[in-house]
C-alpha positions in Angstrom: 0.0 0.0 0.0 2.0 3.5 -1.2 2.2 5.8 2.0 1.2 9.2 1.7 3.2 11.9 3.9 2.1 15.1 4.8 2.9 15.8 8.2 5.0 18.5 9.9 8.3 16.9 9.4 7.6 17.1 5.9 5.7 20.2 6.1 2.9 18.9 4.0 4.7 18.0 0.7 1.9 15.9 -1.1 4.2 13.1 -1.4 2.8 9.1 -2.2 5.7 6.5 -2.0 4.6 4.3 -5.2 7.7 1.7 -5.2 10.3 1.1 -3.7 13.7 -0.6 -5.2 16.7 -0.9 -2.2 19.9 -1.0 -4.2 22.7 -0.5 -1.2 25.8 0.9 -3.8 28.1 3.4 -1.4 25.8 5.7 -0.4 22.8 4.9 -2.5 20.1 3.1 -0.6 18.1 2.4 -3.0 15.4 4.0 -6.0 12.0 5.2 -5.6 8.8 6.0 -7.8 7.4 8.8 -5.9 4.0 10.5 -7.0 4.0 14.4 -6.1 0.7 16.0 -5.4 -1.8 14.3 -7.8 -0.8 14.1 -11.0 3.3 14.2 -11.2 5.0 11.0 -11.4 8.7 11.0 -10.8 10.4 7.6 -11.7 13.9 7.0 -10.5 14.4 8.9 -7.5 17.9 8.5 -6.1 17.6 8.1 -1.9 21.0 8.3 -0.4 22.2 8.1 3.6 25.1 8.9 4.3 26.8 10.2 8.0 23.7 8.8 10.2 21.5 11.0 7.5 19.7 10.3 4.6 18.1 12.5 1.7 16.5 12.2 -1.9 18.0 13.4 -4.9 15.8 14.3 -8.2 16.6 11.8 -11.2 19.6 13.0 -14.0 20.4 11.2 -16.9 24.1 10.6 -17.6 26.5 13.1 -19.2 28.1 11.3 -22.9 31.0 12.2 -24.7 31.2 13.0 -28.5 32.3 9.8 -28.7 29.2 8.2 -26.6 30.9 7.4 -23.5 30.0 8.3 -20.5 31.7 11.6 -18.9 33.6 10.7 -15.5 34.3 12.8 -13.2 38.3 13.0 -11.5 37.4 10.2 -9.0 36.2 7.8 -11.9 32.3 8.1 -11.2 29.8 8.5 -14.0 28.6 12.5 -14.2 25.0 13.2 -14.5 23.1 16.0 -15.2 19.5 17.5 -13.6 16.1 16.7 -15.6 14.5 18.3 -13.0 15.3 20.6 -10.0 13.8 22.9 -7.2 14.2 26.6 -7.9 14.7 26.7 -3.7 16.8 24.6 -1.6 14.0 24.5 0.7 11.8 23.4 -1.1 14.2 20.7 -2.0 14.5 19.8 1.7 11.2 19.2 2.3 10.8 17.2 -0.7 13.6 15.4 0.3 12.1 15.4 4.0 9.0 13.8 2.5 10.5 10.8 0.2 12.6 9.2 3.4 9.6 9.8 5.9 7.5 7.6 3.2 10.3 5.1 2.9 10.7 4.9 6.3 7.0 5.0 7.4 6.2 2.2 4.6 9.4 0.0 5.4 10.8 1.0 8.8 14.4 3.3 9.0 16.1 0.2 8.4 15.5 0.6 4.8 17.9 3.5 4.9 20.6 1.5 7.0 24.3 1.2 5.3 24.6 -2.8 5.4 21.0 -4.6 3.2 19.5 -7.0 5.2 20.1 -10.8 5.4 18.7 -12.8 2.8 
């Protein structure tokens, strides 16, 4: 069942958690499909944790070269650029706010833990 957060923490961003797909890569926890008000669906929604904190990114599509490579950056990970972005960073935080509180509220903080669970 997709939970829907709009409670102070979140300061009522109309957020629905559709799916979630853990994926523990570094700091990546995993991707969500996250439905924004009523009518926005946004696919692919990095979540991250990090330093006992954890946080949602907006999607980006990779960077290519001429030659249709992907662009690296000088520590050898793939660069991506913004499809779309906040035009206030809090506005970005609460979004933010909003996707782990319906991660977390859906399956437990634990989801956004460093080490994936047993199998």
């Amino acid at each position: 069942m997709p939970s829907t957060v709009t409670n102070e923490t979140a300061n009522a961003m109309p957020v629905h958690l559709v799916d979630w797909q853990p994926i523990v890569k570094g700091s990546l926890r995993g991707f969500a499909k996250v439905r924004l008000g009523r009518a926005l669906l946004i696919n692919d929604v990095p979540v991250l944790s990090s330093n006992g904190r954890a946080w949602a990114g907006m999607p980006g599509k990779p960077l290519l070269g001429a030659d249709g490579t992907g662009l690296r950056d000088d520590k050898g990970k793939q660069r991506y650029a913004p499809v779309l972005e906040w035009t206030s960073r809090e506005s970005s935080d609460r979004w933010s706010a909003a996707v782990v509180a319906a991660i977390e509220q859906e399956h437990g903080s634990a989801a956004l833990d460093a080490a994936p669970e047993a199998a």
